[in-house]
C-alpha positions in Angstrom: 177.4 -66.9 -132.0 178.9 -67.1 -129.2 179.7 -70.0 -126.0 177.6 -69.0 -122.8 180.3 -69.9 -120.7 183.2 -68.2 -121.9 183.7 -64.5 -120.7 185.7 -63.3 -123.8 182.6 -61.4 -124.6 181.0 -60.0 -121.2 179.0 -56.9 -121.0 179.0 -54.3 -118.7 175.4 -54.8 -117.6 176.6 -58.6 -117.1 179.6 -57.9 -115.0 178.5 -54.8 -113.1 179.1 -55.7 -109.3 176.2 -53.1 -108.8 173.9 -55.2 -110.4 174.8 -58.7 -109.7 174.9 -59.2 -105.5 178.0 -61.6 -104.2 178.4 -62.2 -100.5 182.0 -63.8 -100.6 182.4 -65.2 -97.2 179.2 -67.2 -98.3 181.0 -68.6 -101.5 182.6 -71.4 -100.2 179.4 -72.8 -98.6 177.1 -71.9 -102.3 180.0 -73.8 -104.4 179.7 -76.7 -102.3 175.6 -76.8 -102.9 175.8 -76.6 -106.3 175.7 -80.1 -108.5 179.4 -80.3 -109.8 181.0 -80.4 -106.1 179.5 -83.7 -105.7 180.9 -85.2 -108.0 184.5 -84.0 -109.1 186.5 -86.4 -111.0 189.4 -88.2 -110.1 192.6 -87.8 -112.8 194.6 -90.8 -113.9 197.3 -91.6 -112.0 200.1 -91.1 -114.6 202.8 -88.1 -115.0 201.0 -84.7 -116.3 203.2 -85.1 -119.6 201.5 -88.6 -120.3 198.8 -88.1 -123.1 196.3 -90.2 -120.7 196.5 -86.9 -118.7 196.1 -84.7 -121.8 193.3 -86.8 -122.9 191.6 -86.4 -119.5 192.2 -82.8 -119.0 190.9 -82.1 -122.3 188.0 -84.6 -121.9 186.2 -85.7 -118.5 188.0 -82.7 -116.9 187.5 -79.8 -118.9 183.5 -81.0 -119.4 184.1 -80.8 -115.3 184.7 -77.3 -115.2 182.3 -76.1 -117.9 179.4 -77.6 -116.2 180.9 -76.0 -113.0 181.0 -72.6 -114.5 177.4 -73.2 -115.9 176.2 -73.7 -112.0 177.9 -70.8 -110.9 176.3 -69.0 -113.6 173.0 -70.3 -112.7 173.7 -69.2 -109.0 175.5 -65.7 -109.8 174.7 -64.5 -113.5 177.3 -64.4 -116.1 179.7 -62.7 -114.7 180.7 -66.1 -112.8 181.9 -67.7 -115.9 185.1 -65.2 -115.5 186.7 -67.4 -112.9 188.3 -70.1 -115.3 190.1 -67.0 -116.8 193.4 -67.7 -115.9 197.1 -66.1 -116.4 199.6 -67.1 -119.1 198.7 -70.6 -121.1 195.7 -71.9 -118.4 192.3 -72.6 -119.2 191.0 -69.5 -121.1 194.8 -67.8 -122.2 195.8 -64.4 -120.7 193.2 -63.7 -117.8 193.3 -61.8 -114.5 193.1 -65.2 -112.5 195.6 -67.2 -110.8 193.7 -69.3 -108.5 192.9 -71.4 -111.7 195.1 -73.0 -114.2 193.1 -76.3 -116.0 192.1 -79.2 -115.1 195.3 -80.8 -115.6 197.1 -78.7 -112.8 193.8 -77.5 -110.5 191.7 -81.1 -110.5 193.5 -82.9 -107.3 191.4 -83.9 -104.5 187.6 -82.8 -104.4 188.2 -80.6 -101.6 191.5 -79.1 -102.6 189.5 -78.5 -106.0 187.1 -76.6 -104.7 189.2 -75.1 -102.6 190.5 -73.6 -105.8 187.2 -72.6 -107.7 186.3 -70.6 -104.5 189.3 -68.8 -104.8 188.8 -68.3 -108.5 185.7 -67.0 -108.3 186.4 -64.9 -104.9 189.2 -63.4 -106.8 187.8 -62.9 -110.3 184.6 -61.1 -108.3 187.2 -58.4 -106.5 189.3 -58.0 -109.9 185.5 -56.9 -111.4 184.8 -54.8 -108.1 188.4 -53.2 -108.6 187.5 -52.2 -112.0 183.7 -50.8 -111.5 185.7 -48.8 -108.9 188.5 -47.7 -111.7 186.0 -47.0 -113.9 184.6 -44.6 -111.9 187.4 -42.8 -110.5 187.1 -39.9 -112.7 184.3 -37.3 -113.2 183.5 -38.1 -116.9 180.5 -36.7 -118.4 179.2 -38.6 -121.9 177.5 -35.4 -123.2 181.0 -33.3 -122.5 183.3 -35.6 -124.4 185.1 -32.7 -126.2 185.7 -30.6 -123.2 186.8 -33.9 -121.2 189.2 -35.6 -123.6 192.5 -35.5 -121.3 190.0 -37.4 -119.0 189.0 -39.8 -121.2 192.7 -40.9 -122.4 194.2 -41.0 -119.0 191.6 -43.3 -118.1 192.0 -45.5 -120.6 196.6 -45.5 -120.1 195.6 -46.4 -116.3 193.2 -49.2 -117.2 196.4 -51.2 -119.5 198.8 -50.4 -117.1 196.6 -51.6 -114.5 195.7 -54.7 -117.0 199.6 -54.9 -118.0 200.1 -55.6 -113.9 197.3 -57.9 -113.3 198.0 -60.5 -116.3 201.8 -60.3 -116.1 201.5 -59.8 -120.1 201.9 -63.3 -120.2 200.0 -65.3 -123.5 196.6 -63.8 -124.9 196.7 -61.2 -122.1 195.7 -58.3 -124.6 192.5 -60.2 -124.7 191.5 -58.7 -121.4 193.0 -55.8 -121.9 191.1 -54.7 -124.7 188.1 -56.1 -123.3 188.1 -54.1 -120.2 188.4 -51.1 -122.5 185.1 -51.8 -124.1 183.7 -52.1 -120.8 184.6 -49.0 -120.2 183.5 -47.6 -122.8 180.4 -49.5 -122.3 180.0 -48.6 -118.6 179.7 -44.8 -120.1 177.6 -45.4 -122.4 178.9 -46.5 -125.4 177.0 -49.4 -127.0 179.2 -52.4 -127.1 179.3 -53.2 -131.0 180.5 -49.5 -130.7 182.7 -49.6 -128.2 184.6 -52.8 -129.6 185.0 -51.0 -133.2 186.7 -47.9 -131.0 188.7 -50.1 -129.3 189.9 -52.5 -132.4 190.6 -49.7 -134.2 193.1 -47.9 -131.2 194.7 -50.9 -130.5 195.7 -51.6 -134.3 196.7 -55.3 -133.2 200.1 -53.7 -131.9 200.0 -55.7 -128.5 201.6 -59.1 -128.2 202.0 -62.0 -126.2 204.6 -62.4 -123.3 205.7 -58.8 -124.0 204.8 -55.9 -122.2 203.7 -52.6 -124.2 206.3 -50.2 -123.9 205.5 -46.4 -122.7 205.1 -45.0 -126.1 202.8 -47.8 -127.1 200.4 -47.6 -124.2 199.8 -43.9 -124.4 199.6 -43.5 -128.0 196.6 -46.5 -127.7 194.9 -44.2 -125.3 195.2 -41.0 -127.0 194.3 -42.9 -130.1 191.0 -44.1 -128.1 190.2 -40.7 -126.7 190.4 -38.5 -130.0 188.2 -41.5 -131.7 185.9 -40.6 -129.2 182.6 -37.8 -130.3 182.2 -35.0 -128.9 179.3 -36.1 -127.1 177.1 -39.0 -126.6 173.5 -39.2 -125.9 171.1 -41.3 -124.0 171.0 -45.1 -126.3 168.0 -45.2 -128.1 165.0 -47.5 -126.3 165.0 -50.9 -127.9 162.2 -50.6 -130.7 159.2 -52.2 -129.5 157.8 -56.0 -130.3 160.5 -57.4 -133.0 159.7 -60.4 -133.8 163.0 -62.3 -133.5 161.7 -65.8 -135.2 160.2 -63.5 -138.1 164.0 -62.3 -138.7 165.2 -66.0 -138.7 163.0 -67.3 -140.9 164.5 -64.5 -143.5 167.8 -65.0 -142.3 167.8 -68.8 -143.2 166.9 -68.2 -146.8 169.6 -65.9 -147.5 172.6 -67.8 -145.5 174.8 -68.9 -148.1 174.8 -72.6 -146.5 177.3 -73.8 -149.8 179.9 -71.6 -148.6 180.7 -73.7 -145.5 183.6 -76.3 -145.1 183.4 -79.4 -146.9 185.9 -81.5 -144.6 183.4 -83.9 -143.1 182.3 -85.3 -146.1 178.4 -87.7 -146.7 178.2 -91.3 -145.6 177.8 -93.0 -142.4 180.5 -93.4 -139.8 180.9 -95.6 -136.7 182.8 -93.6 -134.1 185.3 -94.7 -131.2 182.9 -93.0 -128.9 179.1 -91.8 -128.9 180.4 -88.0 -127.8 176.5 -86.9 -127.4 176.5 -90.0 -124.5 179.6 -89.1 -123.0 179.2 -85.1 -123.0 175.8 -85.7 -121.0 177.0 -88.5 -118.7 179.9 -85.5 -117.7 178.0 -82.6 -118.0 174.6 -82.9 -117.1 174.8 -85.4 -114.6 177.4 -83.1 -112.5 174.4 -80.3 -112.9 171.7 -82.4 -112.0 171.6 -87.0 -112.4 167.7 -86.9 -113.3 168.5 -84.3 -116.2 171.4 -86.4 -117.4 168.8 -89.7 -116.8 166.3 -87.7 -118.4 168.4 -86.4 -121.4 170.1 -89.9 -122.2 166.5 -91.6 -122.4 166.0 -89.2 -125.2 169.2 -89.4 -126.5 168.4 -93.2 -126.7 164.6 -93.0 -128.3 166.2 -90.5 -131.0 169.0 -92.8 -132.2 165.7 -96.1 -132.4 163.3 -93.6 -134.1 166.7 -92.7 -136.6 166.9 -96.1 -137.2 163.3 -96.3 -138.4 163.7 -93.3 -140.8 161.2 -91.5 -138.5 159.9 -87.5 -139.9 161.6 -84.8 -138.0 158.5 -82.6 -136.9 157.5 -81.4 -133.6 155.2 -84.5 -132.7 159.0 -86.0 -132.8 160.3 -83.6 -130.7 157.5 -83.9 -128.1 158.2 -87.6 -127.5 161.6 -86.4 -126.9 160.7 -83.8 -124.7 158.8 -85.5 -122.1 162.2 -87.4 -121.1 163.9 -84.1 -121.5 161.7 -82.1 -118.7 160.4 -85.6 -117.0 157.0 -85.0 -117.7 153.9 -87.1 -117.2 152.4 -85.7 -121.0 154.2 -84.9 -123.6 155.0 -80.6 -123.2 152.8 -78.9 -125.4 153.6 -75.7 -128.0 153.9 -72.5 -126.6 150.7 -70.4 -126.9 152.2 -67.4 -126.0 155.5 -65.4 -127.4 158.8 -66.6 -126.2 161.9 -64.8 -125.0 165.5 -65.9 -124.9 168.9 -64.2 -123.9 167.6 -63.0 -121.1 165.0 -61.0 -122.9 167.2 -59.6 -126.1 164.7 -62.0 -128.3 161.1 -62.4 -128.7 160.1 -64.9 -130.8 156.5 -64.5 -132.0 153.4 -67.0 -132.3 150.6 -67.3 -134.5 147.9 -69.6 -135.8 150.0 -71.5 -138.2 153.8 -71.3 -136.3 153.6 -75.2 -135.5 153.2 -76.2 -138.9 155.7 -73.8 -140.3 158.2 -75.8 -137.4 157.2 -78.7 -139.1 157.7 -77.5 -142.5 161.4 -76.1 -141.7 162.4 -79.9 -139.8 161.0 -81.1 -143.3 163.8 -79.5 -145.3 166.2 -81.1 -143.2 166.1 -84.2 -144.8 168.7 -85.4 -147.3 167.7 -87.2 -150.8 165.3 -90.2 -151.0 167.3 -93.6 -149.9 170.4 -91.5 -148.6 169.9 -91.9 -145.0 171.8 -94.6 -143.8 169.5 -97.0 -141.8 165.8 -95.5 -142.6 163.9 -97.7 -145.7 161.7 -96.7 -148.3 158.9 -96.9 -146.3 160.5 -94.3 -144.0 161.4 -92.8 -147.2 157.3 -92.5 -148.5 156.5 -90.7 -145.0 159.3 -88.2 -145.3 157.8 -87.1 -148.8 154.0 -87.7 -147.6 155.0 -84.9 -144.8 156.8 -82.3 -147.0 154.3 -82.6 -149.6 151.5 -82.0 -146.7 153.6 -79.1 -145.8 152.1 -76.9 -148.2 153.9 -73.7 -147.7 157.4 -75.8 -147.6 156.5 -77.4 -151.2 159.7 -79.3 -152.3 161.3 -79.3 -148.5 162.8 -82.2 -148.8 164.3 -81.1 -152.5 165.4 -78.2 -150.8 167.5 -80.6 -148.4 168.9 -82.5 -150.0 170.9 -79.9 -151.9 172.7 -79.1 -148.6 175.7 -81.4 -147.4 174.7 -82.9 -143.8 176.3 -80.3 -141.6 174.4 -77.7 -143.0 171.0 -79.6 -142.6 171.6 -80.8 -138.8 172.7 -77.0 -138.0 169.7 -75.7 -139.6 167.4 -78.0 -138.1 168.9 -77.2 -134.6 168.2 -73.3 -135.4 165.4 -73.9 -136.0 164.2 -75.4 -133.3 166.4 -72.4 -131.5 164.3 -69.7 -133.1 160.8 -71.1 -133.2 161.2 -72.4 -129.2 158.7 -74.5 -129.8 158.4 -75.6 -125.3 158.5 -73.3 -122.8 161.2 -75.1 -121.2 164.3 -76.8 -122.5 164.8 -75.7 -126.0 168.4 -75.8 -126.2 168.5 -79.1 -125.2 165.7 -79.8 -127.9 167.8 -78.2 -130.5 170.5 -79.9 -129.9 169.1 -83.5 -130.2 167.3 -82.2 -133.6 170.8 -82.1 -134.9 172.0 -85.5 -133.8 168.5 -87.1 -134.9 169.3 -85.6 -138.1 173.1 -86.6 -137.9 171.7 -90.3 -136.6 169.4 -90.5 -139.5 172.3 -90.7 -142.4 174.0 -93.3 -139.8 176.6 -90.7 -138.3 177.1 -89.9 -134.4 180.0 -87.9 -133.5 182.9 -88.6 -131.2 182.5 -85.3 -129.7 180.2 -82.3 -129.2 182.5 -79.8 -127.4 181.6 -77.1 -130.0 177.9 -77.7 -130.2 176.3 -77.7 -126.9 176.6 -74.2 -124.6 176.5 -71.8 -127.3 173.9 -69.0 -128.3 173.2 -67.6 -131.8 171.6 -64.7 -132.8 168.4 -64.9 -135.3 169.3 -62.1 -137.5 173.0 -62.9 -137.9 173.7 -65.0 -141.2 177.6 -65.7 -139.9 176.1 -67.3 -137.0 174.5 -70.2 -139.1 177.6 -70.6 -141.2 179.6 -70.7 -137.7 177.6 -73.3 -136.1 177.6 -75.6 -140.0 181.1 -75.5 -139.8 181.6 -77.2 -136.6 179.7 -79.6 -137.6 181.5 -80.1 -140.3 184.8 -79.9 -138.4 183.5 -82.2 -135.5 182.1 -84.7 -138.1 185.7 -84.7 -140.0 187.6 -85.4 -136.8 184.8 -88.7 -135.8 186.0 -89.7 -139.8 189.7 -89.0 -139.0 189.8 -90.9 -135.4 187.4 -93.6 -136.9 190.3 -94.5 -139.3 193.3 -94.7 -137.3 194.6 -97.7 -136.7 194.1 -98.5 -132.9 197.0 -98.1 -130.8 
């Protein structure tokens, strides 16, 4: 699991300046064209120690930025979400950046602000080009490891130092550092699950914040890395042909051990101080694009009536959705064809009977007869009519209702991730398959910071327990802000 828009995480082949075009005297005129720059908020008017500027920097603002870094990566690739990556305590802790701190210090006026993500993004792009250019500066050879070793190590002592430099070493900044070491490593060859266990494993968690690594440290961390090394790599295999990524899911889901997630956000409706699904789209989506924000909050609102009425969770519930979603004239149809995701990492097959295995998954996600907090019996009677008509998902709704809620709104919302059910807009899909199933047991959260811009990967159990507990943790905080005593 992981957010899209952090760059904690970037690959090689996502960063690689050879790979990804950037004309930077045309930067400043593509930020400006892009959704967010019309609209860039105003903060309150109040000292930057005042909570009201915490609160906004951490709200309105920081949703600012994300769906600023979301355009850029639209425009650029990935590799754009790197320019929020600032020094010291800013935005993303211990990056190369010092165009950028947060929205607290870097949100002024509109045109000083994007005055500022221009420089970001300039300056993250040349600290990237600077780095394809280190990486490069010596003749290594993957298939003559052994015989290249001193190579290897001196390499890897002139990439901290030069790290050590860039950051100032101020807090998190080892982040970076060991992450441009993997993308070494990964530049040459090394796969990057591979390259991060070589890396942990040099590094030993010795670096620290706001201290610099002394001369010992630094080049025992790259001899370390160099004698971990083999003596040679070969070419990475060829990704095996036609895996079927839903396939893996649907084995994945029965063995996730769903009970073994936090139990902080307890059962029970709950009337928040804010609808945080409402607000996160009015921000976010409406700086991307006003007709997808328009588009999404229509849905958002026909979700929250047809929780109301206890309506089934299946795709013919989605569809109705999804026409608001895309702004169609029809409801969108199921795929006919197989889908990919992740930029082609995951296939996700299709067969005769995938829809009605959809259905019979959203059937599960149901919690026990009369629980839900506004839907009657009668809405009750369907639920049961549709599980039993599932056939193959015999007892779905049993199955359900032995989960807490968190675990059954982030199941339902992988669901919908894995089977990618429209050919367009299935994140967005997902993610209002968990609130309907949230809405349904009279809950809305306050916030949804942890829910919406992150990927997860079919065959990856953790992922599902990840996503389940912040849920959990987001429906705990609605509970805990619910109850306060207003101020």
């Amino acid at each position: 699991m992981r957010s899209v828009l952090w760059p904690f995480d970037l690959s090689w082949d996502e960063v690689d300046p050879a790979r990804h075009p950037f004309d930077h005297a045309a930067a400043a005129r593509e930020v400006r064209s892009l959704g967010p720059a019309r609209c860039v908020p105003i903060p309150p008017d109040v000292s930057i120690v005042d909570p009201a500027m915490s609160a906004w920097s951490h709200g309105e603002g920081d949703l600012w930025a994300r769906s600023m870094s979301y355009a850029l990566m639209e425009r650029y690739g990935r590799w754009a979400v790197g320019w929020r990556w600032a020094h010291d305590e800013g935005d993303l802790d211990g990056g190369p950046v010092g165009s950028w701190c947060c929205p607290r210090d870097s949100i002024t006026t509109p045109e000083e602000t994007l005055d500022r993500v221009v420089a970001a993004l300039c300056e993250w792009r040349e600290w990237l080009e600077s780095l394809a250019g280190r990486f490069d500066a010596y003749p290594l050879d993957p298939a003559r490891i052994e015989d290249q070793r001193i190579l290897w190590e001196r390499a890897a002592r002139n990439l901290i130092l030069q790290v050590v430099d860039r950051t100032g070493c101020g807090s998190g900044w080892y982040g970076h550092c060991e992450q441009v070491l993997r993308l070494f490593l990964d530049r040459w060859g090394f796969a990057p699950g591979h390259a991060r266990d070589l890396v942990d494993e040099a590094v030993g968690g010795r670096f620290r914040s706001w201290t610099s690594p002394d001369t010992v440290l630094v080049d025992d961390i790259a001899e370390r890395l160099a004698r971990s090394l083999p003596q040679s790599l070969g070419p990475r295999p060829p990704a095996g042909p036609g895996v079927d990524h839903l396939a893996r899911w649907l084995a994945v889901r029965e063995t996730v051990p769903w009970q073994e997630a936090h139990d902080r956000g307890g059962e029970g409706p709950v009337t928040p101080v804010r609808d945080g699904a409402a607000e996160d789209i009015r921000v976010f989506d409406h700086a991307l694009d006003p007709a997808r924000a328009e588009g999404l909050l229509t849905a958002l609102e026909r979700l929250r009536a047809d929780a109301a009425h206890g309506a089934r969770l299946d795709f013919t519930l989605l569809q109705s959705w999804q026409q608001h979603v895309l702004g169609t004239a029809r409801p969108p149809a199921f795929r006919t064809l197989p889908a990919f995701a992740k930029h082609g990492r995951e296939r996700y097959g299709i067969a005769p009977d995938t829809r009605a295995r959809l259905d019979a998954c959203l059937a599960e996600s149901a919690g026990s007869a009369g629980s839900a907090g506004s839907a009657g019996s009668a809405g009750s009677a369907e639920r049961a009519g549709s599980a039993e008509r599932a056939g193959s998902a015999g007892g779905a709704e049993d199955a359900g209702a032995r989960l807490r809620l968190a675990a059954r709104a982030a199941r339902a919302c992988l669901d919908v991730c894995f089977f990618h059910p429209f050919d367009d807009g299935n994140a967005r899909s997902a993610f209002l398959a968990l609130v309907f199933v949230l809405a349904r047991e009279g809950v809305t959260l306050d916030g949804v910071s942890l829910l919406r811009r992150v990927t997860f990967q079919a065959d990856h159990p953790r992922d599902a327990l990840a996503l389940t507990n912040y849920v959990d943790l987001h429906l705990a905080e609605t509970r805990r802000r619910a109850a306060a005593p207003a101020s």
